[in-house]
C-alpha positions as CSV (number, residue, x, y, z in Angstrom):
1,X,-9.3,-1.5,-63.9
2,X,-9.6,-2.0,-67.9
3,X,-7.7,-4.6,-68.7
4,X,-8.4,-4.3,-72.6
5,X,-4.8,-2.8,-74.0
6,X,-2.0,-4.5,-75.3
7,X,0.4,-7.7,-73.7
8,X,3.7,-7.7,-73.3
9,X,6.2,-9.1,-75.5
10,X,8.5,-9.6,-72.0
11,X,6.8,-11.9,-70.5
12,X,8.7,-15.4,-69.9
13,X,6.8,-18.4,-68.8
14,X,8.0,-21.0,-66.5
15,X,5.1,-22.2,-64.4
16,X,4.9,-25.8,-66.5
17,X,9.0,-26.2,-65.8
18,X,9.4,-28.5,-63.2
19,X,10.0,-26.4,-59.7
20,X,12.0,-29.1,-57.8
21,X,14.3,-30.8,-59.7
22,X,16.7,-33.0,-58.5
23,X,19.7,-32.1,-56.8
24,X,21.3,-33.0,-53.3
25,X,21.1,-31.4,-49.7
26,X,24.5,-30.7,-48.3
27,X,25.3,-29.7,-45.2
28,X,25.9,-26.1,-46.5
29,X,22.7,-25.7,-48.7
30,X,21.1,-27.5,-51.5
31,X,22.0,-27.5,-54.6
32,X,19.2,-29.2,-57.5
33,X,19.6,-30.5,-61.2
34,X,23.5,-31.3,-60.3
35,X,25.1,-34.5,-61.4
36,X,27.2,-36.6,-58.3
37,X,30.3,-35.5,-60.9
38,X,29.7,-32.0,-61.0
39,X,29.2,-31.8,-56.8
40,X,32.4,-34.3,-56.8
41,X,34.3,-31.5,-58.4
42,X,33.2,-28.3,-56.9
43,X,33.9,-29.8,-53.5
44,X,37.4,-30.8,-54.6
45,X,37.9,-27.4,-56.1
46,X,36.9,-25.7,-53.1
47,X,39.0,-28.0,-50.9
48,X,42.0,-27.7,-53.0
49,X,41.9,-23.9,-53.0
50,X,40.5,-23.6,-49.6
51,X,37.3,-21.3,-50.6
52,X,34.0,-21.9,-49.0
53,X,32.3,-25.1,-51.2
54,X,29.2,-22.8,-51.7
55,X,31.1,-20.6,-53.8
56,X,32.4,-23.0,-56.1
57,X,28.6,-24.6,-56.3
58,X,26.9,-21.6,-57.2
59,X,28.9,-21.0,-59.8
60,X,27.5,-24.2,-61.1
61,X,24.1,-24.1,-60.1
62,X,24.5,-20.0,-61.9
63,X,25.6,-21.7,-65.5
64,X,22.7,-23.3,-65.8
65,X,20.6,-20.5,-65.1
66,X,20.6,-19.1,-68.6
67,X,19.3,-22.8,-70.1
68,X,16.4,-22.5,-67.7
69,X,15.6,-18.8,-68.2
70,X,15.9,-19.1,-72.3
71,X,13.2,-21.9,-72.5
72,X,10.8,-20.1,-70.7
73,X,11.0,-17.2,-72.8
74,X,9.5,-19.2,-76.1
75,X,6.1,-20.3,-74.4
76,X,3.2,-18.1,-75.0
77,X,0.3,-17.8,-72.4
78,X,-2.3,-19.5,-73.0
79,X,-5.5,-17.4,-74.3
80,X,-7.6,-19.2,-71.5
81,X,-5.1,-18.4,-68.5
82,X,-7.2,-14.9,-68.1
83,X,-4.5,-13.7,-64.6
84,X,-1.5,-13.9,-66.6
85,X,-2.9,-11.9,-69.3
86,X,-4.1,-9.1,-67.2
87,X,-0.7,-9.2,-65.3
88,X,0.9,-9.3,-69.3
89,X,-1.5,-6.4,-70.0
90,X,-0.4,-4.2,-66.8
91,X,3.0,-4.6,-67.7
92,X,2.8,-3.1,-71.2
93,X,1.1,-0.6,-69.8
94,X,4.1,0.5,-67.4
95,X,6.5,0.1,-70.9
96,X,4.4,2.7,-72.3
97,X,4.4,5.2,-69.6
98,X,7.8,4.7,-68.4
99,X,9.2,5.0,-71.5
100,X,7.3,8.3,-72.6
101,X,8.7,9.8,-69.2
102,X,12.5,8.5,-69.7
103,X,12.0,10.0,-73.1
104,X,11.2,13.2,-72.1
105,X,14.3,13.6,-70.1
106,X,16.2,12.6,-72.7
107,X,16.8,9.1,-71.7
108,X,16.3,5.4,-73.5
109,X,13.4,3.1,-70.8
110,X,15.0,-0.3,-71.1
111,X,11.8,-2.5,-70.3
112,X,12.5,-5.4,-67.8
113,X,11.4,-9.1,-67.9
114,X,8.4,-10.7,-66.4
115,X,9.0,-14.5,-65.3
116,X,5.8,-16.2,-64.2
117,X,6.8,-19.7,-62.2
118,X,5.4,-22.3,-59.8
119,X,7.2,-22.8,-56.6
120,X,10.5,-21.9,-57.1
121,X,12.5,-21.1,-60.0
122,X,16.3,-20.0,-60.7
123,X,17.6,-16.2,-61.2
124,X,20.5,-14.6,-61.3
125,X,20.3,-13.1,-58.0
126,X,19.6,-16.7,-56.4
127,X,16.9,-19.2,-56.4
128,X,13.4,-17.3,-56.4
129,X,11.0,-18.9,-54.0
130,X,7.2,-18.5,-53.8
131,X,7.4,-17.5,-50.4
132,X,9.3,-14.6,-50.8
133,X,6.1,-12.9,-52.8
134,X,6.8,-11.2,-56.5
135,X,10.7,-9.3,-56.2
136,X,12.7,-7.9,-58.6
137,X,15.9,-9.2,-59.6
138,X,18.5,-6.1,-60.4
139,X,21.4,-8.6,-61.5
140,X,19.3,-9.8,-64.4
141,X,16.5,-7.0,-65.0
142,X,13.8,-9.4,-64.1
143,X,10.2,-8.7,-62.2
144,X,9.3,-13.0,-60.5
145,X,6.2,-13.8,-60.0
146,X,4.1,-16.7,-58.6
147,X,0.5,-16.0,-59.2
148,X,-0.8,-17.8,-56.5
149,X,0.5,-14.8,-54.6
150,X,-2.8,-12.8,-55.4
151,X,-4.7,-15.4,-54.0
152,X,-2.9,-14.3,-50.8
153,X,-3.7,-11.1,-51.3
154,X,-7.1,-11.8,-51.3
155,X,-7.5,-14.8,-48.7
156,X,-4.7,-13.5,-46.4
157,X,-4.3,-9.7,-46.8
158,X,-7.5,-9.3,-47.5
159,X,-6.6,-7.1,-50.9
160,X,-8.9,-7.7,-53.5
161,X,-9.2,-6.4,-56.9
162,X,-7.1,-6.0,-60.3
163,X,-5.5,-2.2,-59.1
164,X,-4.4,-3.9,-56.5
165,X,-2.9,-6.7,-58.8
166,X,-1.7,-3.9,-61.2
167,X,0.0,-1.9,-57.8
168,X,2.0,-5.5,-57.0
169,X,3.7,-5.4,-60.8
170,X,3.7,-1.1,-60.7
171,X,5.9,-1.4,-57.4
172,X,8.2,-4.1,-58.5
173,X,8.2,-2.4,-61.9
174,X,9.1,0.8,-60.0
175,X,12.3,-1.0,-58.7
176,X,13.5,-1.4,-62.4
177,X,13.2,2.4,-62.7
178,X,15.1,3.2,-59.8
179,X,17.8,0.6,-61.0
180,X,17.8,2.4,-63.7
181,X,18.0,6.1,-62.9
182,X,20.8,5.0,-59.9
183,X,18.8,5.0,-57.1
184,X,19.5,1.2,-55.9
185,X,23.0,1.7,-56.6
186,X,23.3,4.7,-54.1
187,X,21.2,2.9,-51.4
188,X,24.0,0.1,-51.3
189,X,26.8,2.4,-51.4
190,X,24.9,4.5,-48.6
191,X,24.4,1.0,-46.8
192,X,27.9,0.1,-46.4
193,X,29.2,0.3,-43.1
194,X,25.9,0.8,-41.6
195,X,24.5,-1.2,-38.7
196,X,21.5,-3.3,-39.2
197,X,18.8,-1.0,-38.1
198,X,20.5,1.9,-40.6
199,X,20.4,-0.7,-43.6
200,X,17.1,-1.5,-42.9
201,X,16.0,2.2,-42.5
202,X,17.6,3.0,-46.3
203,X,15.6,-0.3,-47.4
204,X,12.8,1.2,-46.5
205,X,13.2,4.4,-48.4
206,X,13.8,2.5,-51.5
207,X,10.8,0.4,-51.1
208,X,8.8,3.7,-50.7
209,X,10.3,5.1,-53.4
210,X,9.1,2.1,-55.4
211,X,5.6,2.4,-53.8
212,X,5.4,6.1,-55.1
213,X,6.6,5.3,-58.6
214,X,3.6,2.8,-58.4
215,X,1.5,5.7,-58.8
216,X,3.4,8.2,-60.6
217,X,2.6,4.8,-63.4
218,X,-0.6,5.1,-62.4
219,X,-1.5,9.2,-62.8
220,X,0.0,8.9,-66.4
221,X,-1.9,5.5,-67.4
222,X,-4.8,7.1,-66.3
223,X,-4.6,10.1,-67.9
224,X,-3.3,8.4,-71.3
225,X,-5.8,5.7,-71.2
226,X,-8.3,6.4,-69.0
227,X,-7.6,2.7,-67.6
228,X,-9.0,3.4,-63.5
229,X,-12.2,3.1,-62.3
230,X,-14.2,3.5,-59.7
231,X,-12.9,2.0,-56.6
232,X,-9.6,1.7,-58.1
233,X,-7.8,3.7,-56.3
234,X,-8.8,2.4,-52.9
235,X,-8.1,-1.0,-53.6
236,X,-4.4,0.2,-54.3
237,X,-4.2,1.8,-50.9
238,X,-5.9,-1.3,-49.3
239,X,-3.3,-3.3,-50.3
240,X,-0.3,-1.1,-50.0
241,X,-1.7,-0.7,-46.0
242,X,-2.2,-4.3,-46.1
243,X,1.2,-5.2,-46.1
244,X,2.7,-2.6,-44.4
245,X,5.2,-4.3,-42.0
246,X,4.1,-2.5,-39.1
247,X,0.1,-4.5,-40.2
248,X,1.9,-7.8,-41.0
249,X,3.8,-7.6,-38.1
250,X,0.5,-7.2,-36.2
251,X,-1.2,-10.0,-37.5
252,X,2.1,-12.3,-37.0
253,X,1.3,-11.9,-33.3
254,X,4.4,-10.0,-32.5
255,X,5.5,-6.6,-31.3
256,X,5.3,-4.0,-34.1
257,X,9.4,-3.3,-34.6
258,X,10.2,-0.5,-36.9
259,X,13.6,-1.1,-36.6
260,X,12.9,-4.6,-38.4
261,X,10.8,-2.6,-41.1
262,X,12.2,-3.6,-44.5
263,X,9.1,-1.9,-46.6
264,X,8.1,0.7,-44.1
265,X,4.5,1.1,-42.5
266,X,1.2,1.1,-43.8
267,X,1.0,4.6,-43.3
268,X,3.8,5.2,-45.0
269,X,3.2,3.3,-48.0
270,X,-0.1,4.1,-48.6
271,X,1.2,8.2,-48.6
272,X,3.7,7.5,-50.6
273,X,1.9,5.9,-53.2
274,X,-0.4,8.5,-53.1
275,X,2.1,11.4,-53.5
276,X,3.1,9.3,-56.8
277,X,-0.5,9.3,-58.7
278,X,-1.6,12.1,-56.8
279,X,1.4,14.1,-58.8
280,X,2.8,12.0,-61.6
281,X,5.9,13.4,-60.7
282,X,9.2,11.0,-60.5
283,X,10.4,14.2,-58.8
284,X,8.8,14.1,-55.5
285,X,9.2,10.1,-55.0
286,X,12.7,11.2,-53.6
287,X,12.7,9.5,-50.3
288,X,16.7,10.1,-49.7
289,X,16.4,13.3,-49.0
């Protein structure tokens, strides 16, 4: 993939903030870079009002969120740090396409955040661990991102290559779009009342949905910019049947349980990203119907 177009101006990072912190571990969770008098208090409040304590503390842990989130924002990436340019690169390149196509339908893109970290780092929908791989955050309109997950990719999933890279922040980027346009919003309300293996089900469809706009960025990138080369396009579908649930499942050991699925099969991900850049249609990435 070229790698030679513009950077992002949306890109905040965090990775030289320290990832620990202090903090205490409570028998209810752990809460870090809290004074003894601010715990002292939340547990007083809660016990005075009789609300769970965790309440009360994440509404203290939450405040000083924004302090954490506004210093990472002023630090540029380095010139040298080659991986978080190309990821900067890739996501200007889903600003431009997604905001030509929300323009043609008469609608204003609002382009999302791009937090780099280390570890772990705070966000508004809780605190954003490595481990969980890159996510998207809908509650503050933010794409999180430890880079040492493409060395996963590569070591672990045996992914390789910058499409495959440029798929990870497409997908996640394709969450933003559906948070826009409604989509998320209707899986919850669908969700409600469901059992578990129902939720899970409509999880799915969204994370498909995600997978095809992947590609419907990709067809028009492509097509504006010439940015895919050869082999591309295969090392996209590696990776989307490389973690498949149904594949990591597999190499977990365990019984393959689609009723567990939260991102659906390889299978199904690697056709749905294809109907995306095979098309470059948002139209067909409907999965709810």
């Amino acid at each position: 993939m070229k790698d030679d177009g513009r950077e992002s101006d949306n890109v905040e990072d965090r990775r030289s903030e320290n990832s620990s912190g202090g903090g205490f571990n409570l028998p209810f969770g752990n809460f870090r870079g809290m004074s003894i008098v601010a715990l002292i208090a939340a547990v007083g409040a809660a016990y005075f009002f009789d609300i769970d304590p965790r309440t009360v503390l994440g509404l203290f842990e939450s405040s000083g969120r924004t302090e954490v989130q506004q210093t990472g924002a002023a630090k540029p990436i380095p010139v040298s740090d080659k991986q978080a340019k190309f990821v900067s690169v890739v996501l200007a390149d889903t600003e431009d396409v997604w905001r030509e196509i929300f323009a043609a339908q008469g609608k204003r893109y609002r382009d999302p955040k791009l937090v780099l970290f280390r570890g772990q780092t705070p966000t508004a929908c809780g605190r954003g661990r490595a481990a969980m791989g890159p996510f998207y955050c809908p509650a503050d309109q933010k794409i999180y991102i430890d880079l040492s997950f493409y060395d996963e990719m590569k070591s672990r999933y045996r992914a390789p290559g910058d499409f495959a890279q440029a798929y990870v922040i497409a997908h996640e980027v394709g969450h933003h779009v559906q948070h826009q346009l409604g989509a998320m919003r209707r899986v919850r309300n669908l969700q409600e009342g469901r059992s578990e293996a129902e939720s899970n089900a409509l999880s799915v469809k969204l994370e498909l949905q995600a997978d095809c706009l992947a590609g419907v960025w990709g067809f028009h990138a492509n097509r504006a910019r010439k940015i895919i080369e050869g082999g591309d396009i295969e090392e996209a579908l590696g990776a989307a049947s490389a973690i498949g649930d149904d594949t990591l499942q597999k190499r977990a050991g365990g019984t393959v349980v689609p009723e567990s699925f939260t991102h659906g099969s390889s299978a199904e991900r690697v056709r749905w990203f294809k109907k995306g850049i095979e098309s470059g249609d948002v139209q067909v990435c409907d999965t709810l119907r």
